[in-house]
N, C-alpha and C positions, 0 to 999 in steps of 0.2 A: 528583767530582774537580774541582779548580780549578788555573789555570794564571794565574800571573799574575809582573807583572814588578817587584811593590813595592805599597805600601800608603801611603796619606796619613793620618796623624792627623787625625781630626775627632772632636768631640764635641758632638755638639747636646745641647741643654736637656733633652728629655723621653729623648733615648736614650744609651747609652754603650756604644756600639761600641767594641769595642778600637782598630778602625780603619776607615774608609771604603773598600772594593775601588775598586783604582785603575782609570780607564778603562783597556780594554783588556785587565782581568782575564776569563777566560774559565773558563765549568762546562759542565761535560759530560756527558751520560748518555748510555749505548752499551746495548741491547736487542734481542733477538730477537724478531718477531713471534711471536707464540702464539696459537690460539684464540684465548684471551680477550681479544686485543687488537682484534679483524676487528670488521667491518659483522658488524650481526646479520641483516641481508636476505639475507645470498649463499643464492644456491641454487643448481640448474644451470645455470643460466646467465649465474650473478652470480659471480666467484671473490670467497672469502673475503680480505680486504686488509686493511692497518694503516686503525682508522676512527679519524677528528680530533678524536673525545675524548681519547682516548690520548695522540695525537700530541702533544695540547698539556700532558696533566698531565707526559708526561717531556720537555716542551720548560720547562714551570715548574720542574721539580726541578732540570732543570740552572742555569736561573737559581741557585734557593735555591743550589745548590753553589758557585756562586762566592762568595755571603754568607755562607754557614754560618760558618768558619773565621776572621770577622771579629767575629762575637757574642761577647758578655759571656753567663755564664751567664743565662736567665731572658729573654733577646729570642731572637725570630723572625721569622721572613717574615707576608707574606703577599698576596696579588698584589690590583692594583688594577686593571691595565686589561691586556687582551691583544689583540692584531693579528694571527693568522695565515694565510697565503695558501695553503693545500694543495693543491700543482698534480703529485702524480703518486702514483700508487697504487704499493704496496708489498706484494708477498704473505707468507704464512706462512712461516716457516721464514728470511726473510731479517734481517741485521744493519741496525738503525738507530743512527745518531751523532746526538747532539741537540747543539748549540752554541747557550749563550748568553751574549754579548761585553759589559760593561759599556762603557757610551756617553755615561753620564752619569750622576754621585753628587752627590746635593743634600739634607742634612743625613740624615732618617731615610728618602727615598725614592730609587730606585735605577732606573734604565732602562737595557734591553736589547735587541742586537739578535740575531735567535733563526734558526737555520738546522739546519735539517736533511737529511741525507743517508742513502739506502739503500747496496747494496751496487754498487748503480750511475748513480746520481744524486742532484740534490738535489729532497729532495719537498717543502720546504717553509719560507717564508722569514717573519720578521712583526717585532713589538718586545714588549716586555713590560713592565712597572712593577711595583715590589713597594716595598713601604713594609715595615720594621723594625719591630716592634713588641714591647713590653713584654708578656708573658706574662699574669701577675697581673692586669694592667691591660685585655688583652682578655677575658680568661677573666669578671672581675669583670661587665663589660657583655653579655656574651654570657647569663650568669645573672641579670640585673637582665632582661634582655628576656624569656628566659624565663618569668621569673617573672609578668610584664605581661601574659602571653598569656591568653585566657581558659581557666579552670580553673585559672590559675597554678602548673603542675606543668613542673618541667625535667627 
């Protein structure tokens, strides 16, 4: 889900975005803790909580949600640098909101600032970076490496 108040036309060279998300444009992902979202240490003594693997792939997704909606068929995300501070544990069974705020668009690269909330505070604040990327064009280099490795089987 994305929340935004307008959109700027830009078009860089290597990407064609229909449009660049305007700062201030916001994605969102909302989740329930589940098993398979916890520390895999809890035992008795340790209660099972949201672990900051997680936390950060649905604090990415909401990034992507703000960009999805801006794509030309055949581009996508993909994250380049992430920042997160995880300062409060989250058990099973509770609701998390993941926000993340555009802060800055500069041609095919995008920066965000990333917060999250349980059902009774915030567990977790950082930024994120995701660069636009041409499909074809990654998918091409990914199988060129591939193929480099030894045995060159992909």
């Amino acid at each position: 889900m994305a929340r935004t108040t307008g959109a700027v036309k830009m078009r860089p060279a290597n990407i064609g975005m229909k449009s660049t998300p305007k700062v201030g444009t916001v994605g969102e992902q909302r989740f329930v803790v589940e098993a398979k979202h916890a520390i895999d240490f809890a035992n008795d003594q340790m209660p099972p909580v949201l672990c900051t693997p997680w936390l950060i792939w649905f604090l990415e997704h909401a990034a992507r949600a703000a960009v999805l909606p801006h794509l030309e068929p055949g581009e996508s995300t993909v994250g380049t640098e992430i920042e997160v501070q995880h300062f409060a544990a989250t058990p099973l069974g509770h609701t998390v909101v993941c926000d993340a705020r555009v802060v800055r668009a500069e041609g095919s690269e995008l920066w965000f600032q990333l917060e999250a909330h349980d059902e009774s505070e915030r567990i977790a604040k950082g930024f994120h970076k995701l660069r636009v990327i041409r499909v074809d064009r990654f998918a091409a280099r990914v199988h060129k490496k591939a193929l480099n490795r030894p045995g060159g089987r992909v």
